[in-house]
N, C-alpha and C positions, 0 to 999 in steps of 0.2 A: 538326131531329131530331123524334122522335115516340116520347109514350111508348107502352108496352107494356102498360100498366094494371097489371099483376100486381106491380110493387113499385117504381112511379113510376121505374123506371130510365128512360132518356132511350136509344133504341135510334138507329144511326146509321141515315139512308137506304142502300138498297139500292143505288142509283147512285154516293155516296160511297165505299162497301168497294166497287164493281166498279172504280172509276175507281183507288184506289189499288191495288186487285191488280193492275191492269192495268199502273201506271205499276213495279210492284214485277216485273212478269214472272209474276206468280202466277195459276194457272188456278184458279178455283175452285167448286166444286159449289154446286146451289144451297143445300145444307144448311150448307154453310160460310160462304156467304153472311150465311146470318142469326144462327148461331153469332156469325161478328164484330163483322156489326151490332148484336148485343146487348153482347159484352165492351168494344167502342169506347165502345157507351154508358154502362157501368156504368165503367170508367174513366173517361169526362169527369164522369160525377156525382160519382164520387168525388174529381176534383178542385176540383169546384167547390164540394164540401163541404168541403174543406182552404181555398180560400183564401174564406170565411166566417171563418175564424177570425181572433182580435183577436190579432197580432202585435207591435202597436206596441210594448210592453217586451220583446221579445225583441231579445237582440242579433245583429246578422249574423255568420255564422259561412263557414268555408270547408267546414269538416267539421263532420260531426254529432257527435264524440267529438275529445276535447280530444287532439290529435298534438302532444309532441314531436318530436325526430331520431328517427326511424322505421329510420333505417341503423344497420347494425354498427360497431364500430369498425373500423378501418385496421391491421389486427396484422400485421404478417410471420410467415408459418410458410412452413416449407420446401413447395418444388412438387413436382408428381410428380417423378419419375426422367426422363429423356430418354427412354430404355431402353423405357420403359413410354407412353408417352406416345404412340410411334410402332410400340409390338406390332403393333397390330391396323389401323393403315392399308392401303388397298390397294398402296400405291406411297411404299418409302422407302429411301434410301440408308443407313438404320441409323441415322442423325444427325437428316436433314428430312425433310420431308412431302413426297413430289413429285407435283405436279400439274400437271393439262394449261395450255400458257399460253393465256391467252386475248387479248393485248395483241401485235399483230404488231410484227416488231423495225424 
């Protein structure tokens, strides 16, 4: 990498962003080129200014906020109507849903 002088960011090579646009299917101008290769670099700076920091009493976590049961409870309430269920389908015998089979007999 190479920096850019103007705020010690670390810009990626030019041949690095072609090579992943390329591997990504991405066409890209040359102004987007250097666009990337600056935001690539300013993300790896910033991560290598995260992992400078002294973790060692931190404890490991799964998540960054402390989750309980994250689900609802399990309540029975009544379901729609049949009736209503099957209004607005394309294709129905008043009862089910009928649909094309796709599984030959």
């Amino acid at each position: 990498m190479v920096s850019d002088g103007a705020n010690n960011t670390m810009a990626f090579p030019r041949e690095t962003v072609l090579k992943v646009a390329s591997l990504a299917r991405l066409q890209l101008t040359p102004e987007e080129v250097d666009l990337f290769a600056t935001q690539l670099g300013a993300t790896l700076d910033y991560v290598a200014r995260l992992d400078e920091l002294d973790v060692s009493n931190v404890e490991p976590m799964v998540h960054a906020i402390e989750l309980t049961n994250v689900l609802r409870d399990d309540v029975l309430v009544p379901s729609l109507p049949r009736h209503d269920a099957v209004a607005n389908a394309p294709k129905t015998d008043g009862k089910y849903f009928l649909v094309p089979a796709i599984l030959e007999s």
